[in-house]
Residue, then its C-alpha position, 0 to 999 in steps of 0.5 A: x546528514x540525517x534523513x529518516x528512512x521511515x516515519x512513525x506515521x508510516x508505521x501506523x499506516x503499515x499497521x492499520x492496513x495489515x490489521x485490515x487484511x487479517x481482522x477488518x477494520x478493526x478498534x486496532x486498525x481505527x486506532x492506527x490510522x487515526x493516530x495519524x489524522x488526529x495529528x493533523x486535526x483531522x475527525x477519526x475516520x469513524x466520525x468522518x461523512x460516508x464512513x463505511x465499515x468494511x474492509x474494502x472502504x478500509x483499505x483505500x482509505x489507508x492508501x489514501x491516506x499513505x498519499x496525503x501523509x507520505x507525499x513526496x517521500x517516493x512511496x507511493x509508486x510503490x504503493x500503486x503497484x503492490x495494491x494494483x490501484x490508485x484513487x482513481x482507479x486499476x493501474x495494472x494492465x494484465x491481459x489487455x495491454x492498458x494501465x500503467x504497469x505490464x504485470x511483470x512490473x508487479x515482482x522484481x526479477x531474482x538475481x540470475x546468481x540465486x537462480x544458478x545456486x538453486x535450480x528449482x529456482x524459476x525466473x518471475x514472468x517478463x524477465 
C-alpha cells in the first residue's frame, strides 16, 4: 500500500518558513506559501485582510497554515512542540511547571549507545 510520507505542499510550507527565518518574509517565501493557498482558491497571503509584513506575522501564519493543510497527518505535534506554540498560544511550561510540554519534551534523549561511544557526550535535560 502507498502512502506518501511527505506532500509537495508540505515542501513549500518547509520552504516558506525557513526562507522567513533567514530573509523574512521574502518574494521566495510569499511565493512558497501561496502556491499552496491558491491551490485551495484561497487570496495570496499579501492580498489577504490585516496582512502584516514582518517576519513574526509570517511564521504563524506558515504554522497556521501547516494546521489547516496538513491536518490529520500527525504533523502538527510535532509542530507545536519545535515552535513552543500553537494558535492560541505558548504550549511550553519551562520554569513554572504549566503548558503542555515540560521542556525536556523539546529534545528527544540520545541513545545511551552514543553517550557510551563518545564521552563527551552529555544526556539533554530531563532523561
Amino acid at each position: 500500500m502507498n502512502y506518501p510520507k511527505i506532500r509537495y505542499a508540505e515542501t513549500l510550507l518547509i520552504l516558506a518558513e525557513a526562507e522567513n527565518e533567514v530573509n523574512g518574509p521574502s518574494p521566495k517565501a510569499l511565493d512558497a506559501i501561496n502556491q499552496v493557498r491558491n491551490r485551495v482558491l484561497l487570496p495570496n497571503l499579501e492580498n489577504s485582510e490585516n496582512y502584516q509584513p514582518t517576519k513574526s506575522y509570517f511564521r504563524k501564519a506558515v504554522i497556521e497554515e501547516r494546521s489547516w493543510e496538513l491536518a490529520y497527518e500527525g504533523n502538527r505535534y510535532f509542530d507545536m512542540l519545535r515552535t513552543n506554540s500553537s494558535i492560541s498560544g505558548d504550549l511550553i511550561g519551562y520554569d513554572s511547571g504549566s503548558g503542555i510540554f515540560k521542556s525536556h519534551n523539546v529534545l528527544f534523549p540520545i541513545p545511551q549507545r552514543e553517550i557510551d561511544n563518545n564521552t563527551s557526550l552529555v544526556q539533554n535535560e530531563g532523561y
